[in-house]
N, C-alpha and C positions, 0 to 999 in steps of 0.2 A: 365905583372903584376907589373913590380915594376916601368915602366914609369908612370903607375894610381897613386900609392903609394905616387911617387913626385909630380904628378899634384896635386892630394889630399890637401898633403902636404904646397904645395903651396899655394894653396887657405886657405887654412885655415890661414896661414903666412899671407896672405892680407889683408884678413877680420880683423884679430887680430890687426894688424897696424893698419887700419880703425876704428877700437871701441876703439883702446886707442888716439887715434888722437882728437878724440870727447869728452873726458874725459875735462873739466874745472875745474881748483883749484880755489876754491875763498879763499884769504885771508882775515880774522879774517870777521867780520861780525858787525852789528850794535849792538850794546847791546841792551838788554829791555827798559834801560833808554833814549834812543837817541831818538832824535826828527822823527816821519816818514818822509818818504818821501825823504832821502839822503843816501839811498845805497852805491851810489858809492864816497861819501867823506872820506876823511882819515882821516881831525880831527877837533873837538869841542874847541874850546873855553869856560873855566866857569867860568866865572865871578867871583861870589860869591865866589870860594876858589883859585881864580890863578892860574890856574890850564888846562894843556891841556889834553884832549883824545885822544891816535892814537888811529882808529880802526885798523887796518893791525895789529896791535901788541898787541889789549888792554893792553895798559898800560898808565898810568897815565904820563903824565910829567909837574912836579913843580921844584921850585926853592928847592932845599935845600941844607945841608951842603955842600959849598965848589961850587956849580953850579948846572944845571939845571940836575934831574937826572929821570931816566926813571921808574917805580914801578907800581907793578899789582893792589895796593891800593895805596886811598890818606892817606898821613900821620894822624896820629893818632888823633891831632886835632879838625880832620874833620869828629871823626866816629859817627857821629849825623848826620852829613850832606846830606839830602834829597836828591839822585843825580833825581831822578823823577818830585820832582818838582822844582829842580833849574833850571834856563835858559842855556841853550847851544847854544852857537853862532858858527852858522856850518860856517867854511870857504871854502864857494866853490870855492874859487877863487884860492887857496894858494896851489902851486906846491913846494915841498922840501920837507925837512926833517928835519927842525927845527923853526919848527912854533913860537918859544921865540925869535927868533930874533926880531918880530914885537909888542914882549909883551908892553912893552913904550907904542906902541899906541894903542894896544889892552885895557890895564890898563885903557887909558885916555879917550877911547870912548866906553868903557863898565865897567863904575864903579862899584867897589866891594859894591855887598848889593843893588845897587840902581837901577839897568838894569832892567827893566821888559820888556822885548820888547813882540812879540806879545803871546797869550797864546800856548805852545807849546804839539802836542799830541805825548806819548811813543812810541816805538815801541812794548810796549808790558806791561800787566797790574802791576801795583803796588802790591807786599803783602807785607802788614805792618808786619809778623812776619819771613819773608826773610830778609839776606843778601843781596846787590846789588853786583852787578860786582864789585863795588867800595871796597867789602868789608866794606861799613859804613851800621849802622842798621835802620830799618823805610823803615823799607821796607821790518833870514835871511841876513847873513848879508855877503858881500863879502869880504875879505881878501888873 
């Protein structure tokens, strides 16, 4: 009886290994405002306000006091700022952790205001009397 007990035991011990083994974490997710169709990129580029997206961390990353600083919202400035229909330049190319390092030429081949590149669809629908991710209200390119 208590050799079944263990085997039991056991078995159950393996199975249990086995279904957390199978378990995936995904880190942070695309927001509603992100362009479909890039899952697996970690960050936007936006033109329009300077401004980066991590996904893995949602958070904002812009210039501000003193250097480049990391925030769940864009600065206050920008709380008008449509992040649905502003353009987001996915960088599928760009491996790290400090996508500002390339700002220089990100700045110079995606100019503030004047980028339209092609028209880009959400991942998810607009309500004009929501808050976005961004916290503001109204609501391809390789690197």
């Amino acid at each position: 009886m208590k050799a079944l007990k263990l085997t039991i035991i056991a078995i159950l011990l393996f199975f249990s290994n086995a279904l957390m083994a199978q378990v995936t974490i995904t880190i942070g997710s695309p927001p509603p405002w992100g362009p479909v169709g890039f899952a697996e990129v970690q960050y936007y580029y936006l033109p329009d306000v300077e401004a980066y997206y991590d996904v893995h961390s949602s958070m904002f990353i812009y210039y501000g006091t003193g250097g480049w600083v990391h925030r769940a919202q864009l600065p206050s400035r920008y709380r008008h700022y449509d992040l649905y229909s502003g353009y987001k330049v996915v960088m599928t190319g760009y491996r790290g952790h400090t996508p500002y390092d390339h700002f220089s030429e990100h700045k110079r081949e995606f100019k503030k205001g004047n980028y339209h590149g092609e028209k880009q669809k959400t991942n998810g629908e607009h309500s004009g009397n929501s808050k976005d991710k961004g916290g503001n209200r109204k609501g391809k390119k390789n690197h």
